[in-house]
C-alpha positions as CSV (number, residue, x, y, z in Angstrom):
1,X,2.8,-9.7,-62.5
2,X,3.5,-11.9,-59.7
3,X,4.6,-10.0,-56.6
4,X,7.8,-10.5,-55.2
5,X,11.0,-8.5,-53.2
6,X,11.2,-6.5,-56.1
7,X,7.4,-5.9,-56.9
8,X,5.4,-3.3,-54.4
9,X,2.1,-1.4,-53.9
10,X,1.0,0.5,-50.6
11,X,-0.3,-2.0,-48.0
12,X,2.4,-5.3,-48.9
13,X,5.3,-5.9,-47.3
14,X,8.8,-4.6,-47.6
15,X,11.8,-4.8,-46.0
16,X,14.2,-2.3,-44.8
17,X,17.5,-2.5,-43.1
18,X,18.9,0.2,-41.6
19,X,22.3,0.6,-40.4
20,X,24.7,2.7,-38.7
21,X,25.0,4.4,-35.3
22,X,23.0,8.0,-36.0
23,X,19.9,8.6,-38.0
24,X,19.0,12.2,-37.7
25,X,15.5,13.5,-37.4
26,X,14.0,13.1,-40.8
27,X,15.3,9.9,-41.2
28,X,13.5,9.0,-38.1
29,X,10.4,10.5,-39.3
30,X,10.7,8.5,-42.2
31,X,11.7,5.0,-40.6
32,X,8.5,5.5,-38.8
33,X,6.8,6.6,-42.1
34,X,7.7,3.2,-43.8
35,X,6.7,1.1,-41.0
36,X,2.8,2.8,-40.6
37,X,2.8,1.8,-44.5
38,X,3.4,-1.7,-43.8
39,X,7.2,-2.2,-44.3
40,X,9.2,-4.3,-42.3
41,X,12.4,-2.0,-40.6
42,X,15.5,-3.6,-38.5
43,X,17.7,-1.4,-37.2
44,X,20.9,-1.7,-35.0
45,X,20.4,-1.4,-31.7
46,X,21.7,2.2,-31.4
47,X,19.3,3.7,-33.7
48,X,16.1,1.2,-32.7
49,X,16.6,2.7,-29.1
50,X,16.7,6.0,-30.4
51,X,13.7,5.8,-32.5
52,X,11.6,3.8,-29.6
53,X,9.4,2.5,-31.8
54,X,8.2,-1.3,-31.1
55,X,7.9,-1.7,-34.8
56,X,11.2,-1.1,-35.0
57,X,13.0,-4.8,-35.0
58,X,16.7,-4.7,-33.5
59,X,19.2,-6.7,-35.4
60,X,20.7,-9.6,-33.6
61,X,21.4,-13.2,-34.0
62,X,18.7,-15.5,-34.4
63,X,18.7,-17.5,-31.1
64,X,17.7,-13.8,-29.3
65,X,20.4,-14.1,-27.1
66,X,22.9,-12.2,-28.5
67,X,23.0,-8.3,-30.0
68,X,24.7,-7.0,-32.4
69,X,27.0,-5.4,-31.2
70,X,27.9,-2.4,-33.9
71,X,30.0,-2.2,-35.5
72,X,32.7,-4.3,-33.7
73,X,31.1,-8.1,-34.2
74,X,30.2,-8.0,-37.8
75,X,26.8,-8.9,-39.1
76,X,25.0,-11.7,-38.4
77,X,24.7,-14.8,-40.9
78,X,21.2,-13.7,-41.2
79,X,21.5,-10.1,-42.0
80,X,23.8,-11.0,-44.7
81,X,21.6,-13.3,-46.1
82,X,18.8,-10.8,-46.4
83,X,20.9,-8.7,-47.9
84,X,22.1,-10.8,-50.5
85,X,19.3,-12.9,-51.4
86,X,18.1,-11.7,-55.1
87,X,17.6,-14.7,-57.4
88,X,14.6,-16.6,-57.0
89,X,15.8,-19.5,-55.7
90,X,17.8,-17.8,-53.2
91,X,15.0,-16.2,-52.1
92,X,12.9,-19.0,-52.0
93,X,15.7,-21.0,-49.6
94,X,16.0,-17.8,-47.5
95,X,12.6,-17.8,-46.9
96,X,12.6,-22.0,-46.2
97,X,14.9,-21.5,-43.8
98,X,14.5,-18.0,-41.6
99,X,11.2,-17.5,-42.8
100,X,12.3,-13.5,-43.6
101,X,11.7,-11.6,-47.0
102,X,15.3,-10.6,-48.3
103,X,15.9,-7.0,-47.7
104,X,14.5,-4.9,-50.8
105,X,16.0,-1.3,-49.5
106,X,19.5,-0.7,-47.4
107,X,19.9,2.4,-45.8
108,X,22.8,4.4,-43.9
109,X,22.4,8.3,-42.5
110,X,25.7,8.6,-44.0
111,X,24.3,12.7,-43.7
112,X,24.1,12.6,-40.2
113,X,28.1,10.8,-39.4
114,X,30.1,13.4,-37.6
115,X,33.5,12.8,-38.7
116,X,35.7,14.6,-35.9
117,X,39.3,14.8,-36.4
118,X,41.0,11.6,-34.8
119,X,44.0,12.0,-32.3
120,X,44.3,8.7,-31.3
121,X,43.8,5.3,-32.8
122,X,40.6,4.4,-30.8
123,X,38.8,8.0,-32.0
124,X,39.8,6.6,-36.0
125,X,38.5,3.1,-35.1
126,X,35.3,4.9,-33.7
127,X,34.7,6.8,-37.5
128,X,35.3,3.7,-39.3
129,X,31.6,2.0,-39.6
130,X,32.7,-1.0,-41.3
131,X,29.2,-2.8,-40.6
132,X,27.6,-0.1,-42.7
133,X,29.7,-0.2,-45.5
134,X,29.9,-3.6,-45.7
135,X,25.9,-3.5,-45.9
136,X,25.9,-1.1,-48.5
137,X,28.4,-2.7,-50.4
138,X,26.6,-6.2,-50.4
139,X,23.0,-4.3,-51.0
140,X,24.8,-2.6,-54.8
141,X,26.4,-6.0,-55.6
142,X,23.0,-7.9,-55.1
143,X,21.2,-5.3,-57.1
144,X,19.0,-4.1,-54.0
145,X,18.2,0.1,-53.3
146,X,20.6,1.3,-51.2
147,X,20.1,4.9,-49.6
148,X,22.4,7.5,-48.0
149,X,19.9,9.8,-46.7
150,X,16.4,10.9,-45.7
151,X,16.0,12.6,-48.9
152,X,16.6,9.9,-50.8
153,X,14.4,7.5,-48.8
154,X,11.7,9.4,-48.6
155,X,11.5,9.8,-53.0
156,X,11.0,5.8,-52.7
157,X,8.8,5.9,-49.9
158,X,6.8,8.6,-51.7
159,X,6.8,6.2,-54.9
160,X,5.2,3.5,-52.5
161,X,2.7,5.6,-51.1
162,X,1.1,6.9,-54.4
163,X,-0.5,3.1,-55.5
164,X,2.1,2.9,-58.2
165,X,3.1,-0.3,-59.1
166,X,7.1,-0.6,-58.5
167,X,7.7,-3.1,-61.3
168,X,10.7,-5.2,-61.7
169,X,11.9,-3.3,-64.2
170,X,11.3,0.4,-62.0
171,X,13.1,-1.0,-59.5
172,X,15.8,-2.2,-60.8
173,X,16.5,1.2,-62.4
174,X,16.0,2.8,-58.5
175,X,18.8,0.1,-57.5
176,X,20.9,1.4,-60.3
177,X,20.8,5.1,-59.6
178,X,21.3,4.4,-56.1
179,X,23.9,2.6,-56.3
180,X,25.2,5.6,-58.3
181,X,24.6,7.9,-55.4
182,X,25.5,5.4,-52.5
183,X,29.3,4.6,-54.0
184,X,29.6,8.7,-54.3
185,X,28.5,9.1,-50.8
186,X,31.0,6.6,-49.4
187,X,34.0,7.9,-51.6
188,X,33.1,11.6,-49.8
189,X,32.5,9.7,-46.5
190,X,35.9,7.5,-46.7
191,X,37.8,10.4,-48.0
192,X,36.8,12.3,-45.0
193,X,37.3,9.9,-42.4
194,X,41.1,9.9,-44.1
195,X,41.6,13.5,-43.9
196,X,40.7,13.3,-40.1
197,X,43.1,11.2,-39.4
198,X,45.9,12.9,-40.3
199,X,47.5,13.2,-36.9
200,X,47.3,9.8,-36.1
201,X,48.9,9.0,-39.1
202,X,51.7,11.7,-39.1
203,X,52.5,10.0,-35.3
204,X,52.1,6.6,-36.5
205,X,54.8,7.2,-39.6
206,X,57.1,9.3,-36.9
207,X,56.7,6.4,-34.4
208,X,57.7,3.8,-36.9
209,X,60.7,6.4,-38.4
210,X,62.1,6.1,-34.7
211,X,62.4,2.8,-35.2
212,X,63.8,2.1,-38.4
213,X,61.1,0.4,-40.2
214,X,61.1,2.7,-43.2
215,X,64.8,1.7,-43.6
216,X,64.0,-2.0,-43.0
217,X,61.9,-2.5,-45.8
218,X,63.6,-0.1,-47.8
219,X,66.3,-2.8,-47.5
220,X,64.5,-6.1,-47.8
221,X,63.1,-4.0,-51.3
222,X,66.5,-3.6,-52.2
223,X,67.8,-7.1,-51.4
224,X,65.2,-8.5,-53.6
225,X,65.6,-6.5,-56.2
């Protein structure tokens, strides 16, 4: 079979992003794990300095001047396009033009996020990790793995590291479980970032009560009615 993103034995390449602000310590191990077996990581900068690994590639734009900053600036043009990439001829062009593999696993520590309960609106905006959502979101659309935790990275990585061939077809039923497991771990991690922020909300809503604006659009409701 020909070897693409998809297709993998020990020894060939494959990529890895990995997002968030936290990886805890057996995620690190295994980060480090994929790159000895000859995959390519990028991290944000957060976790890269963490790990202190050179073979850990920080995410950024592709002039090198400018970090990502996480998870306030969104992700680069390039990281999206890694992500995406799946077809052949979208791999093909992303290779033409950045001369990067797409992205064949994204990954998030979603284990290791302390949610803390938020009392002001800058604690909530802290919890709320759009950039990694967003990744895993675009990895389950395009069909690629996507991973939650060191557990479930390391059952991939451990697939690698045997010799067996990861077919097209093995793969793509990895990507579907995953994605199975991912969308579950972001419903638990959503609802719990909601439930912390109950005391923001209950101000917000008393806040906006002193002012009327429950009534207001009670009555513009009512007017177009």
């Amino acid at each position: 079979m020909k070897q693409n993103w998809k297709t993998s034995k020990q020894g060939n390449l494959f990529a890895i992003l990995l997002m968030g602000k936290v990886a805890g310590e057996e995620m690190q191990v295994q980060t480090l794990r994929a790159s000895e077996m000859g995959g390519e990581v990028s991290a944000s900068p957060d976790i890269a300095k963490k790990i202190g690994a050179p073979v850990i590639s920080i995410l950024g734009m592709e002039s090198g001047t400018s970090i990502l900053t996480y998870p306030k600036s969104g992700l680069p043009q390039v990281v999206v396009d890694r992500i995406g990439a799946s077809t052949e001829e979208e791999v093909e062009a992303l290779i033409k033009e950045t001369g990067k593999a797409p992205f064949s696993i994204v990954v998030a520590d979603l284990s290791e996020v302390d949610i803390v309960e938020a009392e002001t609106i800058e604690h909530l905006r802290e919890q709320i990790h759009c950039n990694t959502k967003d990744a895993l979101d675009r990895g389950i659309a395009a069909g690629k793995i996507t991973c939650t935790s060191a557990k479930q990275l390391k059952r991939v990585l451990d697939l690698i590291e045997s010799g067996a061939e990861i077919s097209e077809e093995v793969y793509d039923n990895i990507a579907t479980w995953s994605a199975k497991t991912t969308l579950r771990a972001l419903r638990e991690w959503s609802r719990n970032v909601t439930d912390s922020a109950d005391v923001v909300f209950d101000q917000a809503k008393a806040d906006l009560t002193e002012i009327g604006y429950f009534t207001a659009v009670k009555e513009a409701e009512e007017m177009r009615a």
